[in-house]
MIKEDO-258958 format. One record per atom (N, C-alpha, C, O): residue number from 1; y negated, z, x. Coordinates in Angstrom, 1 decimal. Atoms other than C-alpha are relative to their C-alpha. Layout:
BEGIN
(NUM (Y Z X))
...
***
This chain:
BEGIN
(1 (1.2 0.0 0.8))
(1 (0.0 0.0 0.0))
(1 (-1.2 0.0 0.9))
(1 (-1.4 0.8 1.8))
(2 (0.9 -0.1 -1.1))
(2 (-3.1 -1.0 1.7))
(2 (-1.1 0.9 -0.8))
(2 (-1.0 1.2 -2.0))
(3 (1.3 -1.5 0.6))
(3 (-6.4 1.6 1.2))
(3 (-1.2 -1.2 -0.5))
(3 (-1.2 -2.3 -0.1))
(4 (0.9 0.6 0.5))
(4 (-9.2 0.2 -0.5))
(4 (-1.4 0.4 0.5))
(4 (-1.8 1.4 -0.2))
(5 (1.1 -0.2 -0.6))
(5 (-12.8 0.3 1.6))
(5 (-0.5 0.4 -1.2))
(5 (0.2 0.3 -2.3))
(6 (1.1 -0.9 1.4))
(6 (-15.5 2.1 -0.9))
(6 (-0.9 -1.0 -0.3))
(6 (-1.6 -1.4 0.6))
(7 (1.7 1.1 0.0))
(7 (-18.1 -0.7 -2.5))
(7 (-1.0 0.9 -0.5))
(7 (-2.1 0.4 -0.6))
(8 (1.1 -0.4 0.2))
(8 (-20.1 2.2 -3.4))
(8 (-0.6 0.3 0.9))
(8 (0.1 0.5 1.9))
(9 (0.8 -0.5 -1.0))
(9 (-23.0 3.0 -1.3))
(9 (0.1 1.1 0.2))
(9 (0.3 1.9 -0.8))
(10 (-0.7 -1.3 -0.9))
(10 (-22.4 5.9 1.5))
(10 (-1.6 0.6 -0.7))
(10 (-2.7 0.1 -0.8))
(11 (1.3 -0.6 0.2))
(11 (-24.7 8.8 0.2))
(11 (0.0 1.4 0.7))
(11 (-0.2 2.4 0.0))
(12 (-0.2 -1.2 -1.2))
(12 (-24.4 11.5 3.1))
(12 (-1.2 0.6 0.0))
(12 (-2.3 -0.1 0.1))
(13 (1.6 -0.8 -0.2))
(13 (-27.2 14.0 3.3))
(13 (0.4 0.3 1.5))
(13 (1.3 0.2 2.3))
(14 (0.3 -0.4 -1.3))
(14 (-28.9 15.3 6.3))
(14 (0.9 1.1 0.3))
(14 (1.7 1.1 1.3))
(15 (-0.9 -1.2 -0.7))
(15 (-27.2 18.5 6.4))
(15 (1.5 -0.7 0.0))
(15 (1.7 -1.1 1.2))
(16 (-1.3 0.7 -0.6))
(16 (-23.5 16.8 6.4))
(16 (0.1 -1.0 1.3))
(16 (0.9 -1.1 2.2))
(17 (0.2 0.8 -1.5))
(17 (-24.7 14.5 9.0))
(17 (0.0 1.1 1.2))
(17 (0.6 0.8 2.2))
(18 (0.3 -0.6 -0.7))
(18 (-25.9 17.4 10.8))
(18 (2.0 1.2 0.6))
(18 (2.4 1.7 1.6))
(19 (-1.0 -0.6 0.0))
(19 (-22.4 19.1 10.3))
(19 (1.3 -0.9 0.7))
(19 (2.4 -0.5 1.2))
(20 (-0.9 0.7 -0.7))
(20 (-20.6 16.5 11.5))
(20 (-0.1 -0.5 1.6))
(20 (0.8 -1.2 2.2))
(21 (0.5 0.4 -1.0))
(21 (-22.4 16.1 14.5))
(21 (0.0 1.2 1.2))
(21 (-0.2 1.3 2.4))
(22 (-0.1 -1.1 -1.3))
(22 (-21.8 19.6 15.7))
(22 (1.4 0.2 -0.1))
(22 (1.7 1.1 0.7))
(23 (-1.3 -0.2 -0.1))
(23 (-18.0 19.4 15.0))
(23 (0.4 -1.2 1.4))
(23 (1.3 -1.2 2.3))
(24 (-0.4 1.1 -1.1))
(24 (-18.5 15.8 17.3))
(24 (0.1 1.1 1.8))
(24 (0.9 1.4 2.6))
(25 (0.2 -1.0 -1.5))
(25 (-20.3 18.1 20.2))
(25 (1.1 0.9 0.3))
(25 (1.2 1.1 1.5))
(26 (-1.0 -1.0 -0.7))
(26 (-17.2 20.6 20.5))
(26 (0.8 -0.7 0.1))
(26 (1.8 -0.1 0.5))
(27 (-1.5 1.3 -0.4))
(27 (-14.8 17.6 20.9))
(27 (-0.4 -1.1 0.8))
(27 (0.4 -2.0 0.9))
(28 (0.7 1.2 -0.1))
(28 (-17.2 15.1 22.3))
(28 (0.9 0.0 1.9))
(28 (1.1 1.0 2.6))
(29 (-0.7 0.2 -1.1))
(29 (-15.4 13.8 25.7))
(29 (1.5 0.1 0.3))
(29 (2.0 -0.4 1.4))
(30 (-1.7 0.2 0.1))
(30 (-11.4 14.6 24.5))
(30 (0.4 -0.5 -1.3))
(30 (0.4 -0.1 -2.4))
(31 (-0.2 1.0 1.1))
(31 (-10.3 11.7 23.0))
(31 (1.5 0.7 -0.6))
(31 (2.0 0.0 -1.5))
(32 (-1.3 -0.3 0.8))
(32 (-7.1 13.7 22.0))
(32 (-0.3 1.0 -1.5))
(32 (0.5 1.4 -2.4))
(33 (0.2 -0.2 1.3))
(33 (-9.3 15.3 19.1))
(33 (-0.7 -0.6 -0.9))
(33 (-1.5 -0.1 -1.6))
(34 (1.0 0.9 1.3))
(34 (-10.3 12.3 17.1))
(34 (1.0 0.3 -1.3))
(34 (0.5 0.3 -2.5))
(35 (-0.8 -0.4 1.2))
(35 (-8.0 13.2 14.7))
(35 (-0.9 1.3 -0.9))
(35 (-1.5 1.3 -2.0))
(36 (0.7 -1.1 0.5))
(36 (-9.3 16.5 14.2))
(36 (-1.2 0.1 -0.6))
(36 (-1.4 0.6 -1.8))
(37 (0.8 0.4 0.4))
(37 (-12.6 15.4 14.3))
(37 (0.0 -0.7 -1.3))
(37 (-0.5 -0.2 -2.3))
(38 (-0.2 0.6 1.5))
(38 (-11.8 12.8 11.5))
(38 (0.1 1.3 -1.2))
(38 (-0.8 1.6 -1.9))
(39 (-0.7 -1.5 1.4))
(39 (-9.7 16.0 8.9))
(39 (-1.4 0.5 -0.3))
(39 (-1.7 0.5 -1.5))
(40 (1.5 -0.8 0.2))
(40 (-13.6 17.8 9.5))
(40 (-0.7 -1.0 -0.3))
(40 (-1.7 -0.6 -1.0))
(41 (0.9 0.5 0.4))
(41 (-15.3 14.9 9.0))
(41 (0.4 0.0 -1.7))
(41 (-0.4 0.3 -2.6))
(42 (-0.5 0.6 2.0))
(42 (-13.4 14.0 5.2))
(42 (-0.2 1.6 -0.4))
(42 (-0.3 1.9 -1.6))
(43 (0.5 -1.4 1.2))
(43 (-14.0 17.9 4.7))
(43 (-1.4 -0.3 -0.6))
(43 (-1.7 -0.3 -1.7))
(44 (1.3 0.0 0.5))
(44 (-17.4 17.4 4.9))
(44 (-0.6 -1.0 -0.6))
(44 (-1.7 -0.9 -1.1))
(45 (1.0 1.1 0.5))
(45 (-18.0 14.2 3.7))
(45 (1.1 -0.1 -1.6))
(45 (0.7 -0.3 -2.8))
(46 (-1.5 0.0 1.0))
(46 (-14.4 14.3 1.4))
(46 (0.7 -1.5 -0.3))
(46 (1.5 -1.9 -1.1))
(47 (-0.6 1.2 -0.2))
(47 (-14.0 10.9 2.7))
(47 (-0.2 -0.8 1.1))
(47 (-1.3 -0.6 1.7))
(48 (1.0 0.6 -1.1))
(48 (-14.3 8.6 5.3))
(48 (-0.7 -1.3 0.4))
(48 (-0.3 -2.3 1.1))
(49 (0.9 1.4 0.1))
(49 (-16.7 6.1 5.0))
(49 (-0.7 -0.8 1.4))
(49 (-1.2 0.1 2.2))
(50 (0.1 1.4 -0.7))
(50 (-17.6 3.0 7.4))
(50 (-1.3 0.9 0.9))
(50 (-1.4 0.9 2.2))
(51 (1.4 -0.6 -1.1))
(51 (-20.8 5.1 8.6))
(51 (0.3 1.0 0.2))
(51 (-0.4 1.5 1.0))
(52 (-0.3 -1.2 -0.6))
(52 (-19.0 8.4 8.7))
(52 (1.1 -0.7 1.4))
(52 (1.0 -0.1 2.5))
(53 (-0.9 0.2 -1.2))
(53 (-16.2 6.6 11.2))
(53 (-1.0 -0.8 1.5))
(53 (-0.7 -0.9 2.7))
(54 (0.5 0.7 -1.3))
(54 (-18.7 4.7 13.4))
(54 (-0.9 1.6 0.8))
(54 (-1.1 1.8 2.0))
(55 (0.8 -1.2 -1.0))
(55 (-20.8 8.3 14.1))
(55 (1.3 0.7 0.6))
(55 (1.1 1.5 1.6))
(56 (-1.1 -1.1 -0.6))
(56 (-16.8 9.8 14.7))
(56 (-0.3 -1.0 1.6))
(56 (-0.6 -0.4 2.6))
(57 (-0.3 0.7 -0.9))
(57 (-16.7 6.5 17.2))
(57 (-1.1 0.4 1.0))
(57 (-0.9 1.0 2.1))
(58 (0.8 -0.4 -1.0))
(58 (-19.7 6.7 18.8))
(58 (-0.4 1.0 0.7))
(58 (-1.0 1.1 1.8))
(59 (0.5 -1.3 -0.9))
(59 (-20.1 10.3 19.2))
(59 (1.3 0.8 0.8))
(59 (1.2 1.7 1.6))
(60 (-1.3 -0.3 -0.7))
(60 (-16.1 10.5 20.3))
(60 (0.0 -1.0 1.6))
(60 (0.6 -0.6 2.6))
(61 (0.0 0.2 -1.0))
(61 (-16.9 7.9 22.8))
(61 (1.3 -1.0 0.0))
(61 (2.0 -1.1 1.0))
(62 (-1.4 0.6 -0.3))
(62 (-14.0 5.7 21.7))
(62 (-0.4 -1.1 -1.4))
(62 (-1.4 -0.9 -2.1))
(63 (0.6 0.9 0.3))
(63 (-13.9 2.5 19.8))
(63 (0.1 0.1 -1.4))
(63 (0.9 0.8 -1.9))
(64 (0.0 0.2 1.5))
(64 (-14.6 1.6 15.9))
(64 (1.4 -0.3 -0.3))
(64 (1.9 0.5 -1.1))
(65 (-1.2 0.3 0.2))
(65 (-11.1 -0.1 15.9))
(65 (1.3 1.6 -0.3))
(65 (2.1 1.9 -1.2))
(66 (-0.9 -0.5 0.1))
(66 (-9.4 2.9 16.9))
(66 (-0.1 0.9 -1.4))
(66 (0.9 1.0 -2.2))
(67 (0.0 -0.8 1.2))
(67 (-10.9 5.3 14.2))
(67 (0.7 -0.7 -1.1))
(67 (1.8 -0.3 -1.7))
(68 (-0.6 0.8 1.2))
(68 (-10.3 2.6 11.6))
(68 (1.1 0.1 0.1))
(68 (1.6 0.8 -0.9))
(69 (-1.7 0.0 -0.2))
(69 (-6.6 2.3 12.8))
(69 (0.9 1.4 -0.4))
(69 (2.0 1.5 -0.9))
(70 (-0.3 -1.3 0.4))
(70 (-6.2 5.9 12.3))
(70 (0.0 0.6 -1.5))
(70 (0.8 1.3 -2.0))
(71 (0.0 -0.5 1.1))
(71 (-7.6 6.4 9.1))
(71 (0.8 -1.0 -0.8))
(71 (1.6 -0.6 -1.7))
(72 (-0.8 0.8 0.9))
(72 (-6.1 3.0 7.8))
(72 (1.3 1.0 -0.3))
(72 (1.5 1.4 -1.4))
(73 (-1.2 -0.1 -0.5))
(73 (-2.7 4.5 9.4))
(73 (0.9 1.2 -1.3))
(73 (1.9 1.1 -2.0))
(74 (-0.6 -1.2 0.5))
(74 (-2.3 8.1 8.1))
(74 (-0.4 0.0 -1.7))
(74 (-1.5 -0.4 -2.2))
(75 (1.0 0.2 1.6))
(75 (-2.6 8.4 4.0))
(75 (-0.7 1.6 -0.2))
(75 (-1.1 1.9 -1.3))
(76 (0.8 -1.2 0.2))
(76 (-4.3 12.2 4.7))
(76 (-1.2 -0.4 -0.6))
(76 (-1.8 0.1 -1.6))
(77 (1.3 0.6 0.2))
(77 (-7.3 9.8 4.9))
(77 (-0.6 -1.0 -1.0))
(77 (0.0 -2.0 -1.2))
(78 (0.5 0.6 1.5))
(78 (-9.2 8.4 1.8))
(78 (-1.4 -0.6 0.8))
(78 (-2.1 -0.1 1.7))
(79 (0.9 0.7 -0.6))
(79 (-11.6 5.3 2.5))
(79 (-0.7 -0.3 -1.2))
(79 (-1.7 -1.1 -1.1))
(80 (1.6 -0.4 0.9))
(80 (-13.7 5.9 -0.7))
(80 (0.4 1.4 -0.9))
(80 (1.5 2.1 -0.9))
(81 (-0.3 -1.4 0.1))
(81 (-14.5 8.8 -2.4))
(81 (0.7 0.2 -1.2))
(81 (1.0 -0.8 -1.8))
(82 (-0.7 0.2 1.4))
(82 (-12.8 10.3 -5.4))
(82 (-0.8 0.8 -0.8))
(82 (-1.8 1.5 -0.5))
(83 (0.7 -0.4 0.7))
(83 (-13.7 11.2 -8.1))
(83 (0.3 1.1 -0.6))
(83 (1.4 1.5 -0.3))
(84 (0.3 -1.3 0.4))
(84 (-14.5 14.5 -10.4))
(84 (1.6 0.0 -0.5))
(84 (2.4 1.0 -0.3))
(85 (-1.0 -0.5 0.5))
(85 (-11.4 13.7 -11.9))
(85 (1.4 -1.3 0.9))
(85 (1.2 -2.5 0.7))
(86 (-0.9 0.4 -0.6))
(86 (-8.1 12.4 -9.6))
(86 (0.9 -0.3 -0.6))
(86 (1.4 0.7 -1.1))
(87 (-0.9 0.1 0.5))
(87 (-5.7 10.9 -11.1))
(87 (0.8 -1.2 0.8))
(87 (0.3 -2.3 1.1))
(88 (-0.8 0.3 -1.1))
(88 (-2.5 9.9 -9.1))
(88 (1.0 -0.1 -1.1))
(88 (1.4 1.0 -1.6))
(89 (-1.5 0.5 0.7))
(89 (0.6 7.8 -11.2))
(89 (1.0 0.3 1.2))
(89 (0.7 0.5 2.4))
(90 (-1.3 0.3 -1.1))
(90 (3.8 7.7 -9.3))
(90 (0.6 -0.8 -0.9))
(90 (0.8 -1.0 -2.1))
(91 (-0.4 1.4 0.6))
(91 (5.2 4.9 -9.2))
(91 (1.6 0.1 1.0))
(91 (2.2 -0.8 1.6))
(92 (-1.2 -0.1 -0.8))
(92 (8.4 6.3 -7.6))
(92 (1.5 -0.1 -0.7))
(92 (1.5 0.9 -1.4))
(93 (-0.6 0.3 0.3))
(93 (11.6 5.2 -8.6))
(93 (0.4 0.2 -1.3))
(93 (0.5 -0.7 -2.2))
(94 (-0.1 -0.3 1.7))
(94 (12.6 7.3 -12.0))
(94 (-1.2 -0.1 -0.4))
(94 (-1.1 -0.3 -1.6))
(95 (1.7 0.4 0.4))
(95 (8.6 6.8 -12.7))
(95 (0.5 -1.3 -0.3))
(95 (1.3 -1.5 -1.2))
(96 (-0.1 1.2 -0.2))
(96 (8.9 3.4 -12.2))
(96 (0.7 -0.9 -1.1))
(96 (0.2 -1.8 -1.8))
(97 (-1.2 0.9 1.0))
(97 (11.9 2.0 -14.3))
(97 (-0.2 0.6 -1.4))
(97 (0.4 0.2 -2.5))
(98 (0.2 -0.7 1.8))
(98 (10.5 4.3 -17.2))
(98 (-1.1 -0.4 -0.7))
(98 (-1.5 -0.1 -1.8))
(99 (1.5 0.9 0.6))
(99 (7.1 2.1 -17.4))
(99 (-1.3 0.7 0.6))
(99 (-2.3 0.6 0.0))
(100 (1.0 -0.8 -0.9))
(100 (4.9 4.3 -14.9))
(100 (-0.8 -1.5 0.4))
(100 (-1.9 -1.4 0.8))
(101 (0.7 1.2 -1.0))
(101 (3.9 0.5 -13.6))
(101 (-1.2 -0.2 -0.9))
(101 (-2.4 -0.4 -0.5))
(102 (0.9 0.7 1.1))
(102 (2.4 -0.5 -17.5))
(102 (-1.4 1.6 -0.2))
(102 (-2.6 1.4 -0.5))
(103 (0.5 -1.4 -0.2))
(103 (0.8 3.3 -17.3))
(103 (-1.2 0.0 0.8))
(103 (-2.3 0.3 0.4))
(104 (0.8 0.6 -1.1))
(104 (-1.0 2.2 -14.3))
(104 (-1.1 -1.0 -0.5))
(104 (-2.3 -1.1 -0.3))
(105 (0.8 1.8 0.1))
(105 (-2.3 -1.1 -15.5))
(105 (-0.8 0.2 -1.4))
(105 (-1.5 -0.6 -2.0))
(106 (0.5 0.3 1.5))
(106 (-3.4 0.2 -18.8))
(106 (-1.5 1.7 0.4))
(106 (-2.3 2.2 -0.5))
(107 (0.8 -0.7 -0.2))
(107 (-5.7 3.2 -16.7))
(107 (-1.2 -1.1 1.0))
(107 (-2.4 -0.9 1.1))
(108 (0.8 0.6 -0.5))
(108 (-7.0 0.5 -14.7))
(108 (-0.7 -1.4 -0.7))
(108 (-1.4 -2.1 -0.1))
(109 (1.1 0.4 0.9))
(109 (-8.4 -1.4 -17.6))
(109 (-0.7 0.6 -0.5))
(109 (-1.9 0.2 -0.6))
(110 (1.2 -1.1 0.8))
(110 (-9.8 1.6 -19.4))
(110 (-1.0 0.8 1.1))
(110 (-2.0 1.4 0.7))
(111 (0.8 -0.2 -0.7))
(111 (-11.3 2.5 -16.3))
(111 (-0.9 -1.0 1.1))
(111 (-1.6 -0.6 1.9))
(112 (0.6 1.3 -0.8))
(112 (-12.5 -1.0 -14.7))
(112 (0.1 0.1 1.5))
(112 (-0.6 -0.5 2.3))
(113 (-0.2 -0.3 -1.6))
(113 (-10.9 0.5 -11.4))
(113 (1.0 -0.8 0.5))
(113 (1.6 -1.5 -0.3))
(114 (-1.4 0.1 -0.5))
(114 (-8.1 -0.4 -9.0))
(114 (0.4 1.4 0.6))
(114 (-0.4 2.3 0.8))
(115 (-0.8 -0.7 -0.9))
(115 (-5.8 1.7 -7.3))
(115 (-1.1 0.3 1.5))
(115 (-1.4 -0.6 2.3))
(116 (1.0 -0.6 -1.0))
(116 (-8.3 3.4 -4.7))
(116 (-1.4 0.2 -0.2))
(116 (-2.1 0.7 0.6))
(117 (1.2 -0.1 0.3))
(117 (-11.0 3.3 -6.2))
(117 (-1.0 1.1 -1.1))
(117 (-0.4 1.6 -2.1))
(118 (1.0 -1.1 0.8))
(118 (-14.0 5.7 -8.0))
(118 (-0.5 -1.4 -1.0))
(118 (-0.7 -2.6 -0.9))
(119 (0.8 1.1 1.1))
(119 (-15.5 4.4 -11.4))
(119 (-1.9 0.5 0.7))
(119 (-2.4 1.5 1.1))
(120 (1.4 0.2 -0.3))
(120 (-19.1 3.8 -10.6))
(120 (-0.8 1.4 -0.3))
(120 (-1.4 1.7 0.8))
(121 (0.6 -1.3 0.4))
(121 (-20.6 7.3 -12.3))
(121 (0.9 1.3 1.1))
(121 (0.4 2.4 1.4))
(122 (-0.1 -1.1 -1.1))
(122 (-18.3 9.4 -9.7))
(122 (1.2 0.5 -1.4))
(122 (1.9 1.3 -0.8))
(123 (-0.9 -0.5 0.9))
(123 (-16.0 10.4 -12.7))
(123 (1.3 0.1 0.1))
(123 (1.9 1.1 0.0))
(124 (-1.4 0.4 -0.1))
(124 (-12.9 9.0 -12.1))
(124 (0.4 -0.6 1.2))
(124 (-0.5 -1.1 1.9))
(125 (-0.8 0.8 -1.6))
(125 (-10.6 7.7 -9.1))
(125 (1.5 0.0 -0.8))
(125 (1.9 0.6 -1.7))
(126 (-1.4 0.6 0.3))
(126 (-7.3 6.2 -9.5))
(126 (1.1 -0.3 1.4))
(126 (1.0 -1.1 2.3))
(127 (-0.5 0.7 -1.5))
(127 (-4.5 6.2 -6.6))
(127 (1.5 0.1 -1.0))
(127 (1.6 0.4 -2.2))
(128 (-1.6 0.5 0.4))
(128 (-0.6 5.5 -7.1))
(128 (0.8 1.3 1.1))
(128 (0.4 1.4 2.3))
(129 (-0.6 -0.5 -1.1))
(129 (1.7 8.1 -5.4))
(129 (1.7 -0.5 0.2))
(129 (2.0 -1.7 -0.2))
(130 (-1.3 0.5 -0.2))
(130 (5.6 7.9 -4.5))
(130 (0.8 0.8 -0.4))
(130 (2.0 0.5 -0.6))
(131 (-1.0 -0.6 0.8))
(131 (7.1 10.6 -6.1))
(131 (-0.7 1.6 0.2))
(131 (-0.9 2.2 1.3))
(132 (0.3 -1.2 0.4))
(132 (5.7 14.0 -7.8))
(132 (1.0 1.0 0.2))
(132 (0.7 2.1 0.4))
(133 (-1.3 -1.4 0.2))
(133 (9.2 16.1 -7.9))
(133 (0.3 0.0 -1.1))
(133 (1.3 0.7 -1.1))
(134 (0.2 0.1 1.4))
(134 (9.0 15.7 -11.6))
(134 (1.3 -1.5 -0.5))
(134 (1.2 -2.4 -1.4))
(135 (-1.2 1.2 0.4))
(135 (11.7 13.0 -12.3))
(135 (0.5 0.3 -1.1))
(135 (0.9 -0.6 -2.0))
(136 (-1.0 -0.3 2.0))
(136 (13.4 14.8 -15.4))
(136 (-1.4 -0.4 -0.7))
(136 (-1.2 -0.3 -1.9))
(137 (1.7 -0.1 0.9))
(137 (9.2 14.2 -16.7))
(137 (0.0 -1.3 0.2))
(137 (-1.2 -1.6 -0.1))
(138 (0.5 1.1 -0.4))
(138 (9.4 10.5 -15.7))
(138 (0.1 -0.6 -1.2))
(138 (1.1 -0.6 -1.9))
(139 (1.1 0.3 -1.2))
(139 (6.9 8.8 -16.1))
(139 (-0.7 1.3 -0.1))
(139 (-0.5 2.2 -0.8))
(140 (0.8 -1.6 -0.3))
(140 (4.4 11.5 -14.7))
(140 (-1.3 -0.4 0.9))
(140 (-1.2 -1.3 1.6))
(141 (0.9 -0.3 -1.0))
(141 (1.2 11.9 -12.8))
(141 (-0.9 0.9 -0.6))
(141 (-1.1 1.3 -1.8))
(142 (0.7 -1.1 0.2))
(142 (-1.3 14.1 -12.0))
(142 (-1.7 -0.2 -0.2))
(142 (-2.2 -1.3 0.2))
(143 (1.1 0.2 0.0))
(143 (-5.0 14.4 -12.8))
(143 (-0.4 1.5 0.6))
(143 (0.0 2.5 0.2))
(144 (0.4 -1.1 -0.9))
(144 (-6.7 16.9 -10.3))
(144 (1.0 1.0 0.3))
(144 (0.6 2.1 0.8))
(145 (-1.2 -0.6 -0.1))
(145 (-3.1 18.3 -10.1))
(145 (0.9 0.9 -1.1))
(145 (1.8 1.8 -1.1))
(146 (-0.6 -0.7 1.7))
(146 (-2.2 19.1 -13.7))
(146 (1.0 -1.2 -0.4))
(146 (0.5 -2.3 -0.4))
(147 (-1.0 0.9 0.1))
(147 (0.9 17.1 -14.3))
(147 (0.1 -0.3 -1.5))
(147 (0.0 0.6 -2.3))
(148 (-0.9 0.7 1.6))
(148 (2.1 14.8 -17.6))
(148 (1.0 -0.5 0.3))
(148 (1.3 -1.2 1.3))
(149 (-1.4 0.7 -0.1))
(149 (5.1 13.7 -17.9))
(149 (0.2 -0.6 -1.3))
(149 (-0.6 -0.4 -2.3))
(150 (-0.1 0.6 1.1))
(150 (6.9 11.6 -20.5))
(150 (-0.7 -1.2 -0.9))
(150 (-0.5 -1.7 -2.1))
(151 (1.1 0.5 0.5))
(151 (4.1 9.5 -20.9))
(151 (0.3 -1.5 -0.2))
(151 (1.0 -2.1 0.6))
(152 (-0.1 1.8 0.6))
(152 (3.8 5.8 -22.7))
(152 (-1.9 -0.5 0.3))
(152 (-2.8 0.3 0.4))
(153 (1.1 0.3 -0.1))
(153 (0.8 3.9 -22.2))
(153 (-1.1 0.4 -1.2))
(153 (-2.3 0.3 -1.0))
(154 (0.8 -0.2 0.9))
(154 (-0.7 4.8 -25.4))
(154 (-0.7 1.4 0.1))
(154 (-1.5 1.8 -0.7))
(155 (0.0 -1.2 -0.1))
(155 (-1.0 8.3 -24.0))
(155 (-1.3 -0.1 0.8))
(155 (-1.6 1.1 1.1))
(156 (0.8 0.3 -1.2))
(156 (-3.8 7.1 -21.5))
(156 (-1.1 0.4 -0.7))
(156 (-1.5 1.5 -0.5))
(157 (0.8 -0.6 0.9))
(157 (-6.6 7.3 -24.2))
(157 (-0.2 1.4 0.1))
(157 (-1.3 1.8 0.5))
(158 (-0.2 -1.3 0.2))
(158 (-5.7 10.9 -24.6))
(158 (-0.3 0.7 1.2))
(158 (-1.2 1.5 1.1))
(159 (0.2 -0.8 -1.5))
(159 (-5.7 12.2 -21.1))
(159 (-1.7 -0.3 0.3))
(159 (-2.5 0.5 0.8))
(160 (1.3 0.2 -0.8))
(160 (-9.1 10.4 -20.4))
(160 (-1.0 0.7 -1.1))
(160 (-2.1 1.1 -0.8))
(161 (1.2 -0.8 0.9))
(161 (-11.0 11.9 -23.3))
(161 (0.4 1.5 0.1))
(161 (-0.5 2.3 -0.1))
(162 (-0.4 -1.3 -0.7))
(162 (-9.4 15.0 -22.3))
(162 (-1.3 0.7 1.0))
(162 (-2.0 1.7 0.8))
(163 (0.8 -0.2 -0.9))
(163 (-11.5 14.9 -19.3))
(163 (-1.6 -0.7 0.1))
(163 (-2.4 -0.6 1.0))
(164 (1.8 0.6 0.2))
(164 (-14.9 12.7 -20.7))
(164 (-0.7 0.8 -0.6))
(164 (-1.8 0.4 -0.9))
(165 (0.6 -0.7 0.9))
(165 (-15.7 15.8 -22.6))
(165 (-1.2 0.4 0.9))
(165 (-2.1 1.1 0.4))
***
């Protein structure tokens, strides 16, 4: 599954810039904590956006490629942000064969999203996972970590006015 870059515009305040710039200073010259660096940057920013990875780059001293490659690499890392409300289908095998796919396809019309992406107002985000633990519940996913299970696509309506209140 590839990650989806953010088309919203990065909106980083001064103080997070400033916070990220004193986590660069205590790592700045060991390239063995760009990682780390990164985990603190997506605390602070809660994601890692194209201008949060070029200040990890330039203030780590190491190249745009590699951050990119890292955050592509590991899925800890989220390349836009999410939204107030998370919601993660699985699409993992008893999910899957029980109609978790049409589940999917019918949250990303009612939400004009894809799979990685925030709706425009910051409300909603949408990702796909590989398997909740919930398989007697299949289909299932979670919204900010409150699980459904059993779910038909007509059930989509319901969950999202749940949370437009």
């Amino acid at each position: 599954m590839q990650k989806k870059i953010s088309a919203m515009p990065f909106n980083g305040t001064p103080e997070q810039e400033a916070q990220l710039k004193a986590v660069i200073a205590e790592c700045a010259g060991d390239e063995s904590k760009v990682m780390s660096v990164m985990q603190q940057a997506q605390d602070i920013y809660g994601y890692l956006p194209i201008e949060v990875q070029e200040m990890i780059a330039e203030g780590m001293g190491v190249p745009l490629e590699k951050v990119f490659g890292v955050a592509t690499f590991y899925a800890q890392f989220a390349l836009s942000p999410k939204g107030e409300h998370n919601i993660s289908v699985c699409l993992g095998t008893a999910c899957y064969v029980k109609g978790s796919g049409a589940i999917l396809d019918k949250f990303k019309e009612k939400l004009g999203i894809d799979m990685g992406e925030c709706t425009p107002d910051g409300k909603f985000s949408l990702e796909a996972c590989r398997c909740l633990g919930a398989c007697g519940l299949a289909p299932v996913l979670t919204v900010n970590g409150e699980v459904y299970g059993r779910l038909v696509p007509d059930d989509v309506d319901k969950i999202l006015a749940k949370y437009s209140e």
